[in-house]
Steps between C-alpha positions, in 0.01 A plus 500: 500500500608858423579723763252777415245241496629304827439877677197546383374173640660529802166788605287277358247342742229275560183679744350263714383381798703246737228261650728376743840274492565133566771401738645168723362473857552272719219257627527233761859468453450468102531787218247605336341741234313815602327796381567870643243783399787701464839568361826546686706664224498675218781495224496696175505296180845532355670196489250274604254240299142450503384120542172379389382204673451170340334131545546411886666844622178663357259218625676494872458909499137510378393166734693635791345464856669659764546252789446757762204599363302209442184471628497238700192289435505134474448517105752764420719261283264481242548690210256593135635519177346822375707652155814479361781811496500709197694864494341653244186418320686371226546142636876410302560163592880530430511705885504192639200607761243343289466214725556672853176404690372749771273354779376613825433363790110548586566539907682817480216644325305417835382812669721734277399763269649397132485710156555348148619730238535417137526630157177414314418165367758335717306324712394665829194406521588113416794525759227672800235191422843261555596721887155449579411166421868400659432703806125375529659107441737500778203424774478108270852445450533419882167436631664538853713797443311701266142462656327842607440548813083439559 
């Protein structure tokens, strides 16, 4: 690359929005992912490289669970298939992403407020019938553990 156009690149930047971080924690002894709503540093973009996430690295990220925050309900383990990952809506299959399945687990929905945002026509409404009727089935999976209380 040319220097004039190395300089101009190096004020180039990206606006966003940092969600939060992941980072190693330590749990009963063991090490283990986590997620921080926050960010500890901040470092400008020269020299450094962007990495998109691919197969498992994306499908641990998007099916993460933070042990710490798990609610702890005898039927927590189970987890719904409800889409696949796609970054754009131009699914490429050459991303390798095409077959990263996202689930969620129907217990941590359990008392919680949720949202589901979408572009159109990608499924928000299918994906809302699949949370409820996966939250609603938990009480028959374990006809001792997910009962209602009379």
């Amino acid at each position: 690359m040319d220097a004039y156009t190395r300089k101009d690149l190096s004020f180039a930047g990206v606006k966003c929005r940092v969600v939060g971080t992941y980072y190693l924690g330590e749990v009963k002894g063991k090490l283990a992912l986590h997620f921080g709503g926050d960010i500890s540093n901040y470092y400008p973009n020269r020299g450094l490289k962007v990495y998109k996430p691919r197969d498992a690295a994306l499908a641990r990220i998007v099916n993460f669970r933070d042990p710490e925050r798990t609610l702890n309900h005898p039927l927590s383990h189970l987890e719904v298939p409800v889409g696949r990952v796609r970054y754009a809506s131009t699914d490429r299959s050459a991303q390798g992403v095409d077959s990263v399945a996202v689930t969620v687990a129907p217990a941590d929905l359990l008392d919680q407020k949720t949202a589901l945002f979408g572009m159109t026509r990608t499924g928000k409404s299918n994906t809302a019938k699949i949370i409820a009727k996966s939250v609603f089935e938990l009480r028959f999976e374990d006809a001792q553990k997910g009962a209602l209380d009379s």
